[in-house]
DSSP file (Angstrom, degrees, kcal/mol; ACC not computed):
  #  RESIDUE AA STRUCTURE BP1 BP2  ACC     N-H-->O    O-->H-N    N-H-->O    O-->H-N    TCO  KAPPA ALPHA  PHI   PSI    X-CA   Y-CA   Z-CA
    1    1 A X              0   0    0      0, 0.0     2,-0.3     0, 0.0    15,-0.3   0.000 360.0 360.0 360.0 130.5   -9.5  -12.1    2.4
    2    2 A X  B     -A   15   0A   0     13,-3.0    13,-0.6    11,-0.1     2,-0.4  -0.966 360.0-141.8-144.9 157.1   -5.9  -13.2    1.3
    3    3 A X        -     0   0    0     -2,-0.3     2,-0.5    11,-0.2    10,-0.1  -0.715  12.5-146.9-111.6 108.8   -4.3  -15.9    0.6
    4    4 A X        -     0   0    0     -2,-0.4     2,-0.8     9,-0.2     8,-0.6  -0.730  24.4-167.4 -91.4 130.7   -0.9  -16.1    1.9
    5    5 A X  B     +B   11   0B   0     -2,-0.5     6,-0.2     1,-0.2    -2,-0.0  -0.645  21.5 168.1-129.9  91.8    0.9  -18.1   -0.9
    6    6 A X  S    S-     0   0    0     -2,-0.8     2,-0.2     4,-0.6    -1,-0.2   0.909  72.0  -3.1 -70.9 -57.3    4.3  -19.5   -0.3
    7    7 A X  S    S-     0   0    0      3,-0.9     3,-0.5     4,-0.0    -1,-0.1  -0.685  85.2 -98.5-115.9 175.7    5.1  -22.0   -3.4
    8    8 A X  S    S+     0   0    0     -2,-0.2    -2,-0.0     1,-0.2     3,-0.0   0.861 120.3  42.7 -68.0 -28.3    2.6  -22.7   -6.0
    9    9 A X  S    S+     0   0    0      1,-0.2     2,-0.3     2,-0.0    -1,-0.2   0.262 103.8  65.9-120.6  20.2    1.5  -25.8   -4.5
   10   10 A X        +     0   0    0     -3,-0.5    -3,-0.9     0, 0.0    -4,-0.6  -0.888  58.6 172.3-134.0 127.9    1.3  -24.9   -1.1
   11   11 A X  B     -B    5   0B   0     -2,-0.3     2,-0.2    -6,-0.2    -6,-0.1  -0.437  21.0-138.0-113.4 173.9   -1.5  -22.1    0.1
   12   12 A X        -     0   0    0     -8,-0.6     2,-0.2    -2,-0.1     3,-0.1  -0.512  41.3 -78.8 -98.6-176.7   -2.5  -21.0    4.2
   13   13 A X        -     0   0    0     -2,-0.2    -9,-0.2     1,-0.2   -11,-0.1  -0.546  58.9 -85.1 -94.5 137.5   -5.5  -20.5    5.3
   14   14 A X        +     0   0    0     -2,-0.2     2,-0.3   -11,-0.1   -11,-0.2   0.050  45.3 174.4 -47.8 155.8   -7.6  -16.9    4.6
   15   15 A X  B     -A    2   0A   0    -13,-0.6   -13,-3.0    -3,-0.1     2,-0.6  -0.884  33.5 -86.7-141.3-160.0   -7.2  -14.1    6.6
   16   16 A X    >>  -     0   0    0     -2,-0.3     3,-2.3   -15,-0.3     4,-2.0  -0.833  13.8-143.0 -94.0 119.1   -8.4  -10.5    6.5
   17   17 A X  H 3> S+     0   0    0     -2,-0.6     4,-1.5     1,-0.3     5,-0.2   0.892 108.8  54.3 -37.7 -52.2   -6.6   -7.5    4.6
   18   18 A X  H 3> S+     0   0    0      2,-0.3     4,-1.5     1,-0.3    -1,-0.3   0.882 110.2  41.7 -48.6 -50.2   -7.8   -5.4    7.8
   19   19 A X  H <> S+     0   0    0     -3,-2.3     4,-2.2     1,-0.3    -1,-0.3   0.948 113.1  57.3 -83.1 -39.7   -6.2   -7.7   10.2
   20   20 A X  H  X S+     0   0    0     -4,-2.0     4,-1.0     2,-0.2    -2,-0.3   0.809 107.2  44.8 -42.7 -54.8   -3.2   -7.8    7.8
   21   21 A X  H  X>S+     0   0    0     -4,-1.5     5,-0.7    -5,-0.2     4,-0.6   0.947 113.6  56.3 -86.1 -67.1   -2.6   -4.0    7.8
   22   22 A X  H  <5S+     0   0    0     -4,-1.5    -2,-0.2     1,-0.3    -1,-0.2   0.605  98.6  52.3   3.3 -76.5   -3.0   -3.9   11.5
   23   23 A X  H  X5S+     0   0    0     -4,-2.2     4,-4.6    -5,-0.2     5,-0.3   0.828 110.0  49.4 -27.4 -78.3   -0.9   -6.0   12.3
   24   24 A X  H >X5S+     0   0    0     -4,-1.0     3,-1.7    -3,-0.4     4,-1.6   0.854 111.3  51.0 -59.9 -97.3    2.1   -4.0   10.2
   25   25 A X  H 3<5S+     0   0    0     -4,-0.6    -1,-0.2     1,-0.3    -2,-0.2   0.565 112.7  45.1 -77.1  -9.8    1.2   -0.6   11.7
   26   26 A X  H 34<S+     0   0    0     -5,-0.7    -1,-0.3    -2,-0.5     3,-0.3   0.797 132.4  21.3 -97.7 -41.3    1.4   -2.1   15.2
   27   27 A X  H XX S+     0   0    0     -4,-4.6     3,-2.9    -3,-1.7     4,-0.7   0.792  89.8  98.2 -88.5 -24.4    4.6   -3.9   14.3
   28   28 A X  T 3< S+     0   0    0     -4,-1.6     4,-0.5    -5,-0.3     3,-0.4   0.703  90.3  42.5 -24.5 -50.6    6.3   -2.3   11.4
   29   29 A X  T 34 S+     0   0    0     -3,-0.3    -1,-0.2     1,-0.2    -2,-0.1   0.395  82.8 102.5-115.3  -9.7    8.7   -0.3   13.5
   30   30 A X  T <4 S+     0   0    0     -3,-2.9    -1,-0.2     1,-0.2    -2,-0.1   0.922  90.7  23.6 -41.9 -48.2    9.9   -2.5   16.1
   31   31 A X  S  < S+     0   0    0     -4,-0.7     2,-0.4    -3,-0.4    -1,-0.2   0.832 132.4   3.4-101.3 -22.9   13.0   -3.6   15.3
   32   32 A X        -     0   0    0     -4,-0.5    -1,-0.3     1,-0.1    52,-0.0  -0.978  48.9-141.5-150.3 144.9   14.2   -0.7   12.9
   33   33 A X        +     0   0    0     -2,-0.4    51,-6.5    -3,-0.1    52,-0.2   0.646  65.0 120.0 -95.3  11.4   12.9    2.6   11.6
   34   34 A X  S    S-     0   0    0     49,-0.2     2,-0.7     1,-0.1    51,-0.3   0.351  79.9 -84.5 -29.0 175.7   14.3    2.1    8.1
   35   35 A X        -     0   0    0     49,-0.1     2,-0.2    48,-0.1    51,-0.2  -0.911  36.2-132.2-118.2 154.8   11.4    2.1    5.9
   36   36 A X  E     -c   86   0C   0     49,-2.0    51,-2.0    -2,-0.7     2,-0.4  -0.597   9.9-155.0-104.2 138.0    8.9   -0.9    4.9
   37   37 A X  E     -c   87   0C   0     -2,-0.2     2,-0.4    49,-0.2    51,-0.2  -0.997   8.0-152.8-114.2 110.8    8.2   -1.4    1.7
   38   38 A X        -     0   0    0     49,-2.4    51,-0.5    -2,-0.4     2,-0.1  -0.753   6.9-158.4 -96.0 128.9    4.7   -3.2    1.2
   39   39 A X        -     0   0    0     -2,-0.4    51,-0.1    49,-0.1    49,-0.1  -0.129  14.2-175.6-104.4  56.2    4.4   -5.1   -1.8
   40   40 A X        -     0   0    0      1,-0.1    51,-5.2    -2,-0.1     2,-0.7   0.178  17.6-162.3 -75.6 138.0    0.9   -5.8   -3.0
   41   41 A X  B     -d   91   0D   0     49,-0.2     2,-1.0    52,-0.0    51,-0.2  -0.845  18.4-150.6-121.0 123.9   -0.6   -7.8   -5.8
   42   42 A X        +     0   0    0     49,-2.3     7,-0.0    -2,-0.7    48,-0.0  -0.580  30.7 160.4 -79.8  95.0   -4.0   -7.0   -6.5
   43   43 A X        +     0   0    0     -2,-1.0     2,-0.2     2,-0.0    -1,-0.1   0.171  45.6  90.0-112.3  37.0   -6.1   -9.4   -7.8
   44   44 A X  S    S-     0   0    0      1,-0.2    -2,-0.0     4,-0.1     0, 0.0  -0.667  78.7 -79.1-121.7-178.4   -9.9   -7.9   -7.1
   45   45 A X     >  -     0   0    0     -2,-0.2     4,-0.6     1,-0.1    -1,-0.2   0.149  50.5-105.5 -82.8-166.2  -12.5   -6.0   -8.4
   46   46 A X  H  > S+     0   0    0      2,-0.2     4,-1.6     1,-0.2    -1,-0.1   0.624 116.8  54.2 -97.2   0.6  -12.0   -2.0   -8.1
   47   47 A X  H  > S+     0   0    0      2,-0.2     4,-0.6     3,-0.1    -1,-0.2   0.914 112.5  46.0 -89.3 -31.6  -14.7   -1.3   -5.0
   48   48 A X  H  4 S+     0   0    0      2,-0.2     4,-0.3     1,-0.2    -2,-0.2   0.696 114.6  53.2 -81.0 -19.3  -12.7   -4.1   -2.9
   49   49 A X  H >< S+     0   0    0     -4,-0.6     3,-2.6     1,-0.2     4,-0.2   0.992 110.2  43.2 -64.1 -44.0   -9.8   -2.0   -4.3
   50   50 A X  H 3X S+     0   0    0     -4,-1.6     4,-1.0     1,-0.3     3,-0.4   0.663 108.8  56.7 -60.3 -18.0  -11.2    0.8   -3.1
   51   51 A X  H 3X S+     0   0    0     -4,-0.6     4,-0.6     1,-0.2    -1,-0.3   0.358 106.8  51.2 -79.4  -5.2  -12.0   -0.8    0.0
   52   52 A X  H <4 S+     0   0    0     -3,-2.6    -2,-0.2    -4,-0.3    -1,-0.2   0.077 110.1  50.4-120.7   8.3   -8.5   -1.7    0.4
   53   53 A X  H  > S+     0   0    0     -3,-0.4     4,-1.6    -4,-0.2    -2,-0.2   0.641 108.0  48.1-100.5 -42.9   -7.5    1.8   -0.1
   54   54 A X  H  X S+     0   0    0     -4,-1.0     4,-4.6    -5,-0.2     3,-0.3   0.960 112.8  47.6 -86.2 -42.7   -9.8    3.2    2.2
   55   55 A X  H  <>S+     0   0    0     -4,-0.6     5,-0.7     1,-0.2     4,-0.4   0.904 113.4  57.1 -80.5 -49.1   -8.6    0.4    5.1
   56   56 A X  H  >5S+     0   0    0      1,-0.2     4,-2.1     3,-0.1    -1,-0.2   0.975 114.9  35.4 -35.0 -60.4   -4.4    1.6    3.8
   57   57 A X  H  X5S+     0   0    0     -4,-1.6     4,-2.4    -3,-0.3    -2,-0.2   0.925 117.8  52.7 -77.8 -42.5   -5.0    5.2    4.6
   58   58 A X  H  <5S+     0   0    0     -4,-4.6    -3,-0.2     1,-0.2     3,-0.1   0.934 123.1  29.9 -56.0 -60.8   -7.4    4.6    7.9
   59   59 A X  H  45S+     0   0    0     -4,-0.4    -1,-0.2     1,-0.2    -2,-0.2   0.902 122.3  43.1 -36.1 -77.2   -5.0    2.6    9.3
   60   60 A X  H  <<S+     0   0    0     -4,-2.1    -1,-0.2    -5,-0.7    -3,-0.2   0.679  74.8 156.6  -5.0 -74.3   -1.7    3.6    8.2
   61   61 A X    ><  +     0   0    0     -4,-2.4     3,-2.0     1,-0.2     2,-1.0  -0.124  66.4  10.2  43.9-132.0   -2.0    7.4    8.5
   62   62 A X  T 3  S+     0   0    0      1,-0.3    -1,-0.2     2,-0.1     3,-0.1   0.434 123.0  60.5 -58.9  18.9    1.0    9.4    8.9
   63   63 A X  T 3  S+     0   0    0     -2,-1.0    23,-3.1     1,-0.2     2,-1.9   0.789  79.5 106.3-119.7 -17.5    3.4    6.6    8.2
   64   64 A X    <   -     0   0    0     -3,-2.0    -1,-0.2    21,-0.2    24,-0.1   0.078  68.6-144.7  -0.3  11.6    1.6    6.4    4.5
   65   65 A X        +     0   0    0     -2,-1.9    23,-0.2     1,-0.2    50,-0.1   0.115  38.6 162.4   3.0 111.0    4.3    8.0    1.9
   66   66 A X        -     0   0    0      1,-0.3     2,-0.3    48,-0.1    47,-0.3  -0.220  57.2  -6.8 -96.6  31.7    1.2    9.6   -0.3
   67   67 A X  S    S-     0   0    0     45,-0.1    49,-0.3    47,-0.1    -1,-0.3  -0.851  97.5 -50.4 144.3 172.0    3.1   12.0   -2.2
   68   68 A X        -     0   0    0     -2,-0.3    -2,-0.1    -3,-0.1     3,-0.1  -0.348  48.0-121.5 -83.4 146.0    6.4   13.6   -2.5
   69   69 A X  S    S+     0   0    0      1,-0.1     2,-0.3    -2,-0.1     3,-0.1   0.479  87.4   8.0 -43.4 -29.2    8.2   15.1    0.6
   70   70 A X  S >  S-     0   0    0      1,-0.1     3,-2.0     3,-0.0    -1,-0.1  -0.971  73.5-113.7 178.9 136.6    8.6   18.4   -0.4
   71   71 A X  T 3  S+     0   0    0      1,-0.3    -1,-0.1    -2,-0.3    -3,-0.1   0.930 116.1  50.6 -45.1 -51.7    7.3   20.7   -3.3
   72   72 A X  T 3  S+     0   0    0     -3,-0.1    -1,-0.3     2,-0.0     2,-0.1   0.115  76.1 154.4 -80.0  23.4   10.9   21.2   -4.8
   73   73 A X    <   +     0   0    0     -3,-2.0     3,-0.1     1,-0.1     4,-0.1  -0.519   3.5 158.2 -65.1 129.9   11.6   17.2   -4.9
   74   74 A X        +     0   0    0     -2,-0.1     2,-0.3     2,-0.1    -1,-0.1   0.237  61.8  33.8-125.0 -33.7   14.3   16.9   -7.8
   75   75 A X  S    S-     0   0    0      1,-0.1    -1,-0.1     3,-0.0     3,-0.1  -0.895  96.1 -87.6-142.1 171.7   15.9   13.3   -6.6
   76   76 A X        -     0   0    0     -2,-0.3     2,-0.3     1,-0.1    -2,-0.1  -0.236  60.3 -95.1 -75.7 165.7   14.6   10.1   -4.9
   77   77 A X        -     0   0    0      1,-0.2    -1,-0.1    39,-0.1     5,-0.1  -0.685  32.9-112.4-105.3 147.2   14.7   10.5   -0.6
   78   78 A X     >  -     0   0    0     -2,-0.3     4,-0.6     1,-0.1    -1,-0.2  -0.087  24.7-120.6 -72.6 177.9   17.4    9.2    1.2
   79   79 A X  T >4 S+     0   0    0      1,-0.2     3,-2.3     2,-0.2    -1,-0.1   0.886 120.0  64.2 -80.3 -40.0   16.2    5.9    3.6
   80   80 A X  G >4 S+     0   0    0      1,-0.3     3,-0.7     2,-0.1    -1,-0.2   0.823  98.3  50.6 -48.1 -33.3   17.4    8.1    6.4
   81   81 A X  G 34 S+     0   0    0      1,-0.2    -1,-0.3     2,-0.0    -2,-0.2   0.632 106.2  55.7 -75.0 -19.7   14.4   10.7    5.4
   82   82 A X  G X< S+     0   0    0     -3,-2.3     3,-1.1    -4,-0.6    -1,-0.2  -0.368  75.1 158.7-112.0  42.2   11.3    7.7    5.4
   83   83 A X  T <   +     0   0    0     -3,-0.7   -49,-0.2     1,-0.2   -48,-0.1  -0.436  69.7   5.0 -47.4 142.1   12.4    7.1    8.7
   84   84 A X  T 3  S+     0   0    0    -51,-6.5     2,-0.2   -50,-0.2    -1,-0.2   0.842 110.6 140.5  51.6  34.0    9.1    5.2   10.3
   85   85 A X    <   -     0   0    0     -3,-1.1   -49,-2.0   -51,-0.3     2,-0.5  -0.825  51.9-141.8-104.7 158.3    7.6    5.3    7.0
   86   86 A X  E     -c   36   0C   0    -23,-3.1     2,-0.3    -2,-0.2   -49,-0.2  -0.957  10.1-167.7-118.6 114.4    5.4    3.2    4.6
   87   87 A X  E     -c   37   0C   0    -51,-2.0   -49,-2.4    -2,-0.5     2,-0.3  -0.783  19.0-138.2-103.5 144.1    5.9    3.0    0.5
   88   88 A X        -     0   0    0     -2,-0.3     2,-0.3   -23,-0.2   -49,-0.1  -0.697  20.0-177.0 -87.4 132.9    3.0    1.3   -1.5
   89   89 A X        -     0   0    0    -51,-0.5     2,-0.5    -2,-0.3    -2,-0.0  -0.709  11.3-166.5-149.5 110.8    4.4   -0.7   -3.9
   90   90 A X        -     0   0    0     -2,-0.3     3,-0.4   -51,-0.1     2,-0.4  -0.675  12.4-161.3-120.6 129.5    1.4   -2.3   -6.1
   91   91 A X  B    S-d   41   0D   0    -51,-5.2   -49,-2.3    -2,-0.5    -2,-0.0  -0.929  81.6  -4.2-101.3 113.1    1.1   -5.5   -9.1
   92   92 A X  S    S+     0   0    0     -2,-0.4    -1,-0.3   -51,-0.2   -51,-0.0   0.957  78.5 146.2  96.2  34.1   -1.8   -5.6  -11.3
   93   93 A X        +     0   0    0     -3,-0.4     2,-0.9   -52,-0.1     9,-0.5   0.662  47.3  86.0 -76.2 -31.9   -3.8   -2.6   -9.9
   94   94 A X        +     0   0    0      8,-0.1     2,-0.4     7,-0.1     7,-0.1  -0.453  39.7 148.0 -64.7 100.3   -5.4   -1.3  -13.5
   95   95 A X        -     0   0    0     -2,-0.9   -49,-0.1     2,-0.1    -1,-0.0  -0.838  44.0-120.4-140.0 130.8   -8.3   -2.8  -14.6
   96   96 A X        -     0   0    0     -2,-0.4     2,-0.2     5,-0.1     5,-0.2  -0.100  28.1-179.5 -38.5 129.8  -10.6   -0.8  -16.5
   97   97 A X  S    S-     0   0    0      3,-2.5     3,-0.2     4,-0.1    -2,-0.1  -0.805  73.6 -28.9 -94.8  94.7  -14.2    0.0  -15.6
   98   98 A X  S    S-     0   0    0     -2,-0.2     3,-0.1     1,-0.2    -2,-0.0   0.829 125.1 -52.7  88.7  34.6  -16.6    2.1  -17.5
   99   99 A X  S    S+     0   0    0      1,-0.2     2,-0.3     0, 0.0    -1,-0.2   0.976 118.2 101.4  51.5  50.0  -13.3    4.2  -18.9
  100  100 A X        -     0   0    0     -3,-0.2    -3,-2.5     4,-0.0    -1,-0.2  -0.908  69.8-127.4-164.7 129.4  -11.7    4.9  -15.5
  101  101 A X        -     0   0    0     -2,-0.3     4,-0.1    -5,-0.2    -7,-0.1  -0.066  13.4-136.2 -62.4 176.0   -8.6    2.9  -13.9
  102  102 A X  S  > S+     0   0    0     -9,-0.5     4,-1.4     2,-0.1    -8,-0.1   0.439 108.6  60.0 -75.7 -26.2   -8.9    1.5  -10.6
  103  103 A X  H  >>S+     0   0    0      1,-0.3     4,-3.9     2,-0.2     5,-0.6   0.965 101.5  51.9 -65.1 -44.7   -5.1    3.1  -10.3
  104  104 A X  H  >5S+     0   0    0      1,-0.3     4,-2.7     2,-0.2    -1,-0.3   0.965 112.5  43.6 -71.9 -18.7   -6.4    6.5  -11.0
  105  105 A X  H  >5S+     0   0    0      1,-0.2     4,-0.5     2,-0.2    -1,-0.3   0.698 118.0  47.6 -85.1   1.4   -9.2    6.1   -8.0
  106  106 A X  H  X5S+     0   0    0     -4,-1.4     4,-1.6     2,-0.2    -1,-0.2   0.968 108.0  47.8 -44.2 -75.4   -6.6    4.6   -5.8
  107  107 A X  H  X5S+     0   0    0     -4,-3.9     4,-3.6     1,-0.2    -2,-0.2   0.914 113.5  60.2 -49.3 -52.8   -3.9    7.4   -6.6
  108  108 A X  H  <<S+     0   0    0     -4,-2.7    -1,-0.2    -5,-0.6    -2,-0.2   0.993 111.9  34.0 -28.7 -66.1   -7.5    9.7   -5.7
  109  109 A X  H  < S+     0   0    0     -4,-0.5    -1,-0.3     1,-0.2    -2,-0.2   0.961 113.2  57.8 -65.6 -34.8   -7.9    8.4   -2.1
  110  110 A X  H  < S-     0   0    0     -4,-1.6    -1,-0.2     1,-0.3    -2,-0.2   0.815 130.9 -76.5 -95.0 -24.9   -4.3    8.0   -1.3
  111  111 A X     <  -     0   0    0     -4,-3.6    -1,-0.3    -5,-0.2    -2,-0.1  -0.338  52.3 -85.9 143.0 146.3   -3.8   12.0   -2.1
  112  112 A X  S    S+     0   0    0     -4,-0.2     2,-0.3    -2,-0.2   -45,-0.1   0.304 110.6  59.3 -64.1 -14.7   -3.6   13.5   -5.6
  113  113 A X  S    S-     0   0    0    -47,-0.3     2,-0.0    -6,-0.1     0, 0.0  -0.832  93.8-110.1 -59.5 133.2    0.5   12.9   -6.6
  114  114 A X        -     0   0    0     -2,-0.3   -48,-0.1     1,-0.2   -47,-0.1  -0.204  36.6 -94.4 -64.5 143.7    1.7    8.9   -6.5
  115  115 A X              0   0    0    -49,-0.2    -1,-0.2   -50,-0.1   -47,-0.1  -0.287 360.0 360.0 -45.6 135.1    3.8    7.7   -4.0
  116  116 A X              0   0    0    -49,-0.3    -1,-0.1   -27,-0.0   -39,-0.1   0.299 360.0 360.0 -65.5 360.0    7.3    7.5   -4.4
């Protein structure tokens, strides 16, 4: 569930991450093919991260950024290169389990090198 949260003292009503992603991958691209930048703050345990990992990638798919462009990447990609693309951009993903991040089993699912 989340909790869309405008000011501190005024919440909406739950909805579903699922319905949430959805949503963005049907609409993302309508009005421009710049690239979207998603900003997430994570406040659950690390199997609903992972569950929120696995629901990023199904959905998403190619428009995911999971890794670098190109073996030889040297400098950040122009906007013009993530046309119709999606960057992860994540608050307050670590929290230890058992001596293993949630980040690193994210970074795991999403493809083995982090987003840019």
């Amino acid at each position: 569930m989340i909790y869309w949260k405008i000011f501190s003292c005024l919440r909406t009503s739950k909805i579903l991450f699922y319905d949430v992603i959805s949503a963005i991958r049907t609409y993302a691209f309508k009005a421009s093919p710049y690239p979207l930048i998603l900003s997430l703050e994570v406040h659950c345990c690390v199997e609903q991260q992972n569950q929120m990992a696995s629901i990023l990638v199904n959905l998403l798919g190619e428009y995911l950024i999971t890794g670098f462009l190109s073996d030889d990447e040297t400098i950040l990609p122009s906007p013009g290169s993530l046309m119709n693309k999606i960057l992860l951009k994540v608050k307050r993903l670590i929290i230890h389990v058992l001596g293993k991040t949630s980040l690193s089993q994210f970074i795991h699912l999403l493809g083995k090198k982090p987003s840019i």
